[in-house]
NULUM-280121 format. One record per residue (C-alpha): residue number from 1; residue in one letter; x, y, z. Coordinates in Angstrom, 2 decimals, padded with zeros to 5 digits. Example, Ala and Ser with C-alpha at 12.3 -4.5 7.8 and 13.67 -1.06 7.14 Angstrom:
R resi resn      c1      c2      c3
R    1    A  012.30 -004.50  007.80
R    2    S  013.67 -001.06  007.14
//
This chain:
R resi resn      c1      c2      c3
R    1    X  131.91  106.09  126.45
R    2    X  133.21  108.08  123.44
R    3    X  130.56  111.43  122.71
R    4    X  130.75  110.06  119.07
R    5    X  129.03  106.86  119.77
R    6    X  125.87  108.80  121.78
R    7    X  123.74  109.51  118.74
R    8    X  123.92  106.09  117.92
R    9    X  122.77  104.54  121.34
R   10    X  120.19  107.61  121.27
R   11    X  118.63  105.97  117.75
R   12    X  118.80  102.49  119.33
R   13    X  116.45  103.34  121.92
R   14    X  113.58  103.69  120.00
R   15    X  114.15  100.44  118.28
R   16    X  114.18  098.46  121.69
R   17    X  110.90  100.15  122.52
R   18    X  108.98  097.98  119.87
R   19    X  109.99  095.05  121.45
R   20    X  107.23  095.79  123.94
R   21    X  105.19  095.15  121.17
R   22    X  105.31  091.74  120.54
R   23    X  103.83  090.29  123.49
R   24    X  101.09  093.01  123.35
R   25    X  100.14  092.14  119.99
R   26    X  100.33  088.36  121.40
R   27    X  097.98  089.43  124.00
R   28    X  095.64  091.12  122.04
R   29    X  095.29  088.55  119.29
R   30    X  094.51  085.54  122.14
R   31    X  091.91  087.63  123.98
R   32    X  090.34  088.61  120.96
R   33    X  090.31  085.42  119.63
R   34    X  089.33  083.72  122.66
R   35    X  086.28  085.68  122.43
R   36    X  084.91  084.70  119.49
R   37    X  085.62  080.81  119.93
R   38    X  085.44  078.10  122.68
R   39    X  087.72  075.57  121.25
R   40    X  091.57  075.67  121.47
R   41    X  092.41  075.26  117.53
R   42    X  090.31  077.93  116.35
R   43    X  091.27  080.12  118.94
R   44    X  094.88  079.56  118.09
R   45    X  094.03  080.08  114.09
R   46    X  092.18  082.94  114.47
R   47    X  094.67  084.79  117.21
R   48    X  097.87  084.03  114.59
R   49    X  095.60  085.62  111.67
R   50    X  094.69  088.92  113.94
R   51    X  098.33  088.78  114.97
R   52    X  099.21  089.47  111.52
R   53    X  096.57  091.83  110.53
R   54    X  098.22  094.05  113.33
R   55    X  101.91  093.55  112.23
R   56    X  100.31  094.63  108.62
R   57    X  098.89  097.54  109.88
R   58    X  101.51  098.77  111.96
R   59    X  103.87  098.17  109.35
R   60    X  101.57  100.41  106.95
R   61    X  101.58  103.18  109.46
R   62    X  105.50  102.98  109.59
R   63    X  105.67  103.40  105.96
R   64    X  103.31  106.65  105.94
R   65    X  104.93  108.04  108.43
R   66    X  108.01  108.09  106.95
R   67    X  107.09  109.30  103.83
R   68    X  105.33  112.39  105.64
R   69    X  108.55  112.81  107.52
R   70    X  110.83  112.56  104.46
R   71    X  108.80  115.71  103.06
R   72    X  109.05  117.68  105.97
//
């Protein structure tokens, strides 16, 4: 490995950490879903719209954070 490539694989590695995310946020949205209805469709529904409330409000965390990194 050539010492010029190592601050490249050392900004990867954060980026293949969020990939843990997406089955947790899978995870979340069924349970919570599951809990509010009995039937398979609604479950479903309802778990793909929480799904995307999360990815919404991670994504709007992202975005403050790096503006409150950009002025520090």
């Amino acid at each position: 490995m050539i010492l010029s490539e190592l601050p490249i694989l050392i900004s990867m590695a954060g980026v293949n950490r969020m990939w843990y995310s997406v089955p947790l946020i899978a995870v979340i949205s069924l349970v919570y879903a599951a809990t509010r209805h009995e039937v398979i469709k609604p479950i479903l529904e309802h778990a793909v719209r929480f799904g995307f409330w999360i990815v919404g409000f991670m994504l709007v965390v992202f975005v403050l954070l790096m503006f409150v990194s950009a002025w520090l």
